[in-house]
C-alpha positions as CSV (number, residue, x, y, z in Angstrom):
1,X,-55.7,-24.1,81.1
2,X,-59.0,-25.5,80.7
3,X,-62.4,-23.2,81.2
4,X,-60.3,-20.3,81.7
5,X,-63.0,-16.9,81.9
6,X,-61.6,-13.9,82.9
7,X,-64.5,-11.2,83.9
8,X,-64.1,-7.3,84.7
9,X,-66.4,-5.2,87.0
10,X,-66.1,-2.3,85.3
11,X,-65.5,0.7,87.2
12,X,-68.6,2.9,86.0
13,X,-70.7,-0.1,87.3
14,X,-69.2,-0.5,90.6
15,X,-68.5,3.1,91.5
16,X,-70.9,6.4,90.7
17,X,-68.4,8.7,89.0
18,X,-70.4,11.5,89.5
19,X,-69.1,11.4,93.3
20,X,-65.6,11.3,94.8
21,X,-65.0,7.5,96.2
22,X,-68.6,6.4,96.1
23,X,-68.5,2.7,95.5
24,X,-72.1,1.1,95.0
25,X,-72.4,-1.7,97.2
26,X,-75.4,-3.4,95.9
27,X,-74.2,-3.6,93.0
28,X,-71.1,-5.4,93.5
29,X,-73.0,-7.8,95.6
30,X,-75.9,-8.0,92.8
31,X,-73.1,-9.1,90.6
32,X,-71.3,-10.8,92.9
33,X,-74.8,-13.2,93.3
34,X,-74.6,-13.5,89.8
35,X,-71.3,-14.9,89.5
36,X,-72.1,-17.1,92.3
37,X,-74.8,-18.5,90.8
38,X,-72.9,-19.7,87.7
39,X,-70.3,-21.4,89.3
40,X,-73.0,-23.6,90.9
41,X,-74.4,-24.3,87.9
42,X,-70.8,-24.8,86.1
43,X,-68.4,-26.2,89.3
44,X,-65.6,-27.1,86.5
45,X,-65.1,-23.2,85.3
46,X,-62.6,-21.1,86.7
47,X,-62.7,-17.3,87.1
48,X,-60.0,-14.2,87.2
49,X,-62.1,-11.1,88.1
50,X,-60.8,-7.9,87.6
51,X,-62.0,-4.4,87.8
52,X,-61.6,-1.2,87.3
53,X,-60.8,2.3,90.2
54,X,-63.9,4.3,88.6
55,X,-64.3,7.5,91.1
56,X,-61.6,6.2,93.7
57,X,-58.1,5.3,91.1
58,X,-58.9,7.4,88.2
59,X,-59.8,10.8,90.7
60,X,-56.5,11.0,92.3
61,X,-54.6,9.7,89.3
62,X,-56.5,12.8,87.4
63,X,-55.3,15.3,89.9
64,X,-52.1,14.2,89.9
65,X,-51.3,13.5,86.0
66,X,-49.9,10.0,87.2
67,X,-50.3,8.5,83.4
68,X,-47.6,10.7,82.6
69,X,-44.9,9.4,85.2
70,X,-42.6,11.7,87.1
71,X,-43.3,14.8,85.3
72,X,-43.2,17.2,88.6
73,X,-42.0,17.4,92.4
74,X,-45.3,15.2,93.3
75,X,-44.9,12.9,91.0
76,X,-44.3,10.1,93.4
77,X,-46.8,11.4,96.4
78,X,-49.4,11.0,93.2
79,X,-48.5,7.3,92.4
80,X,-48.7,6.3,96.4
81,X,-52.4,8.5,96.3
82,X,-53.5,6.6,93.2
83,X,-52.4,3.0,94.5
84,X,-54.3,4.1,97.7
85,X,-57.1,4.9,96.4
86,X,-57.1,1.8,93.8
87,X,-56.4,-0.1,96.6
88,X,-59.4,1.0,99.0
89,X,-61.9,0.3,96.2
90,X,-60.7,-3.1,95.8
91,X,-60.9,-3.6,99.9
92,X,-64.4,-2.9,99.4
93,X,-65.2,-5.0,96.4
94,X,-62.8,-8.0,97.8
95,X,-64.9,-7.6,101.1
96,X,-68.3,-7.5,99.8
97,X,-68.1,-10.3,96.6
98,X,-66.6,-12.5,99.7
99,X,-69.7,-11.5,101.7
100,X,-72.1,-12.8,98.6
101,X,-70.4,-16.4,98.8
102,X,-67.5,-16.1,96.2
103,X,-63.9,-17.5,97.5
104,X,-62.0,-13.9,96.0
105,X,-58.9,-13.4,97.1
106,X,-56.8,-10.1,95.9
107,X,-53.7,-9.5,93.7
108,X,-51.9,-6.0,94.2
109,X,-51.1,-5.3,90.3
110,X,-48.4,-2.8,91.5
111,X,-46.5,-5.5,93.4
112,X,-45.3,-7.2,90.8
113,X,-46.1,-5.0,87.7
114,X,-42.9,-3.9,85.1
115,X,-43.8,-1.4,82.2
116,X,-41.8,0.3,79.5
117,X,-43.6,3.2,78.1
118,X,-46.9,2.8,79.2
119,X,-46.7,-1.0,78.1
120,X,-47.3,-3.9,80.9
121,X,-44.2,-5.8,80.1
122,X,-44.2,-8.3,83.3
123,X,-46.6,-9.8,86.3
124,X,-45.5,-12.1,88.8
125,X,-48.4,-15.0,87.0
126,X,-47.6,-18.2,89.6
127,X,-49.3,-17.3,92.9
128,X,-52.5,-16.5,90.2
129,X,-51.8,-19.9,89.4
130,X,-51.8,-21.6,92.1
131,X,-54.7,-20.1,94.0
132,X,-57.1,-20.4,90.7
133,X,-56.1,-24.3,90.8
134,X,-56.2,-24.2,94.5
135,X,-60.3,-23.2,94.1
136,X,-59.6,-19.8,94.9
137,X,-61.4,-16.9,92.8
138,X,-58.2,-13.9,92.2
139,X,-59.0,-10.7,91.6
140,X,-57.1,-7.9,90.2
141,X,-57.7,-4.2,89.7
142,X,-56.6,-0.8,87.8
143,X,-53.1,0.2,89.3
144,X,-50.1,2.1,89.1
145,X,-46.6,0.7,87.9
146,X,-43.6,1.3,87.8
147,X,-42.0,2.1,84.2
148,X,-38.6,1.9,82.8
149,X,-39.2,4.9,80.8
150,X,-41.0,7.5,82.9
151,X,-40.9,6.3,86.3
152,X,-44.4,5.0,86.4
153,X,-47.6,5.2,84.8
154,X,-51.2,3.5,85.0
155,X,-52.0,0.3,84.3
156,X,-55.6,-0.5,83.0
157,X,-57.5,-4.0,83.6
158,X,-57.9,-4.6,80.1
159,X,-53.8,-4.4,80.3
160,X,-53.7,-6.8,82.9
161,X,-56.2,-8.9,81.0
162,X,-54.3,-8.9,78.1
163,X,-51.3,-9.9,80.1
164,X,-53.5,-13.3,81.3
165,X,-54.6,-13.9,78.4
166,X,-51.2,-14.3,76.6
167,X,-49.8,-16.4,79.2
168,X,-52.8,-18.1,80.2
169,X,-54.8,-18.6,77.2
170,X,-58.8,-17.8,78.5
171,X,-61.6,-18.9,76.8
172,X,-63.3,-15.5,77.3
173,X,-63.3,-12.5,78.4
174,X,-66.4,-10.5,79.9
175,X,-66.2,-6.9,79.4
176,X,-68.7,-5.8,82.6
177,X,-69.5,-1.7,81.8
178,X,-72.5,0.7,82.3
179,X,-73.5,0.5,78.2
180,X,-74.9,-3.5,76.9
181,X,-72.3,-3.3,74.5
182,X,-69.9,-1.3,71.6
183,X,-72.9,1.4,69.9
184,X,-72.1,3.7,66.9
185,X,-72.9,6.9,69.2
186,X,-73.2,7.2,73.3
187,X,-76.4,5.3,74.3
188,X,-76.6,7.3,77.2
189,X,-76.6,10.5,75.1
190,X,-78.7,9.4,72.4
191,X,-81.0,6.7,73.7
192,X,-81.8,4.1,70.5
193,X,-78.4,4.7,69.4
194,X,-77.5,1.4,67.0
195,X,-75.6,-1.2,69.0
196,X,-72.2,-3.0,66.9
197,X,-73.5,-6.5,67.5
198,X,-69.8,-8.5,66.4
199,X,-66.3,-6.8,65.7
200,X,-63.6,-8.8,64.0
201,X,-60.2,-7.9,62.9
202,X,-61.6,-8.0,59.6
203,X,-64.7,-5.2,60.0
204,X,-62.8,-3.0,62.9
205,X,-61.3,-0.4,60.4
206,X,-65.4,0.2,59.6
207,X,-66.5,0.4,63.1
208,X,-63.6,2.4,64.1
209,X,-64.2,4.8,61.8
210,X,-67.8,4.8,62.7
211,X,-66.8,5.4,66.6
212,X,-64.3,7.9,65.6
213,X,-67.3,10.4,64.0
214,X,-69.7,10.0,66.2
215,X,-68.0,9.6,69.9
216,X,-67.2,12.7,72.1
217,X,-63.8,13.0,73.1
218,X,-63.7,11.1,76.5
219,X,-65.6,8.4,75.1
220,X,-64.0,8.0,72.1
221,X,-60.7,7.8,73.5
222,X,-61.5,5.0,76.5
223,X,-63.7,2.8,74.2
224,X,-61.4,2.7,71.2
225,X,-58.3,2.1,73.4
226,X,-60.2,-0.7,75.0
227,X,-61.8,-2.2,71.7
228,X,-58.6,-2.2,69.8
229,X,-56.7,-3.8,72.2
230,X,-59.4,-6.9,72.4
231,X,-59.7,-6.9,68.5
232,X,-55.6,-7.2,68.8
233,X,-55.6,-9.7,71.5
234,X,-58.5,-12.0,68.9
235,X,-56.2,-11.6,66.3
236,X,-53.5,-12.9,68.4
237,X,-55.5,-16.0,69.9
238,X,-58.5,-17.1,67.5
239,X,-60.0,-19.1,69.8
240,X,-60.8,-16.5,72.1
241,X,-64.2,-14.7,72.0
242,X,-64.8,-11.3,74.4
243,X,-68.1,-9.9,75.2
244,X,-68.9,-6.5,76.3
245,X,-72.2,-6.4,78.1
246,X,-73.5,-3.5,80.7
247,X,-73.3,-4.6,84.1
248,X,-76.1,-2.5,85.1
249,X,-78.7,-5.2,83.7
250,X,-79.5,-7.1,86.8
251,X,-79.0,-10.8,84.7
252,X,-76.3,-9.9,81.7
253,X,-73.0,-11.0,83.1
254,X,-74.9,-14.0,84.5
255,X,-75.9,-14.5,80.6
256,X,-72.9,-13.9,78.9
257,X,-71.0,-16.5,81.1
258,X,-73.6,-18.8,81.2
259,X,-73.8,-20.2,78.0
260,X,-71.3,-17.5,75.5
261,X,-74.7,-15.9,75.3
262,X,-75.2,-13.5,72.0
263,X,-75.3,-10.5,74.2
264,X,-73.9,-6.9,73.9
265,X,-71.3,-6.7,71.8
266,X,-68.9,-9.8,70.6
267,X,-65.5,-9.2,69.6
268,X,-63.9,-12.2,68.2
269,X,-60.9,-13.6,65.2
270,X,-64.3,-14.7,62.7
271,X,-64.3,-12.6,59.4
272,X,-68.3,-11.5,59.7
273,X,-69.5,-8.7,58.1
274,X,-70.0,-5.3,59.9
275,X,-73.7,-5.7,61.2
276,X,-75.7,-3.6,63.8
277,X,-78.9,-3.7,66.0
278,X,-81.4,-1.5,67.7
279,X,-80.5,-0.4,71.4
């Protein structure tokens, strides 16, 4: 598939945790602006967005333990919350990047999504197909799935991405979060905390060790998960190159797709050295 990009809004950028179901508007239509603007300037580039549930999928799915499948007797009302929820956030986003000039149209995860123990297995890939060759923009989200194992679990976007970029071999990925980037220690904890410019499958076992010491518990846990599953998925297709830029610079994810712009951090199959920079 030529031109492939696949680009997630991540859910600490479009939503403020800090408040139950409080999606920030401006900044999905600052982004969405963004996008916009590079597909005027690249007309032959074609774009999966996904995103992530933030304080509207992750809330409910807390509450409920939903990760861990039918454990109790609201088990299942917790899966139909979650997809609710998931599913209002991506109303909004869907609604206002359409708004801004971009031709989205959504993808329910859950609708077609198979797992085995936690593991996206299967998702229905030809409508995506069709609609991206069509002109149309698709957009996917964080959801629930059903599970052969336990019943259901959660479904991340980077699953989902990892999924597309199997079947549908991507050029890049853009990593959209609140943070410019993979950083030794929590930049918004420690300002000036050193940023890991490039991460290969060659120098992870360094830099995961190095995020490992230094991370708190939450963050250690959602950005090695999401790290090691791009440094798996580069190891799996060399040609592929991922970014992770903060989608809070008005101007970043317009840079990284632009031009494969040296921003954030750079995960990708080369055998560089472990190097890092200033924040």
């Amino acid at each position: 598939m030529p031109d492939l990009v696949l680009v997630k809004l991540g859910g600490s950028v479009i939503t403020d945790k800090s408040r139950f179901f409080a999606a920030r508007e401006e900044v999905v239509r600052r982004l969405g602006r963004e996008i916009r603007k590079v597909m005027s300037a690249r007309p032959g580039l074609l774009l999966i967005i996904g995103h992530g549930s933030g304080s509207f999928g992750h809330v409910v799915a807390h509450a409920y333990r939903t990760d861990l499948g039918v454990h109790d007797e609201q088990s299942w009302q917790g899966y139909a919350e979650t997809a609710r929820a998931a599913a209002r956030l991506n109303r909004l986003v869907t609604d206002w990047l359409s708004e801004e000039g971009l031709p989205v149209v959504s993808f329910q995860p859950s609708a077609s999504a198979q797992c085995r123990g936690r593991h996206l297995l299967r998702l229905e890939l030809e409508p995506i197909q069709r609609v991206l060759h069509a002109g149309l923009m698709p957009i996917l989200y964080g959801d629930v799935a059903v599970d052969d194992l336990q019943g259901f679990t959660i479904i991340s976007t980077e699953q989902i991405f990892g999924h597309l970029a199997r079947h549908l071999a991507p050029k890049r990925i853009v990593l959209a979060g609140i943070v410019d980037g993979v950083y030794e220690v929590d930049p918004l904890r420690q300002p000036g905390a050193a940023r890991i410019a490039e991460i290969t499958p060659q120098n992870w076992p360094q830099a995961c060790a190095k995020l490992g010491r230094s991370h708190a518990t939450d963050v250690t846990g959602g950005m090695l998960t999401k790290v090691q599953a791009m440094v798996d998925l580069v190891a799996a297709q060399p040609d592929l190159r991922i970014h992770i830029v903060s989608g809070a610079i008005p101007g970043r994810v317009h840079e990284a797709l632009i031009a494969d712009a040296p921003v954030g951090t750079t995960i990708c199959a080369g055998g560089s050295p472990l190097f890092l920079q200033g924040g």
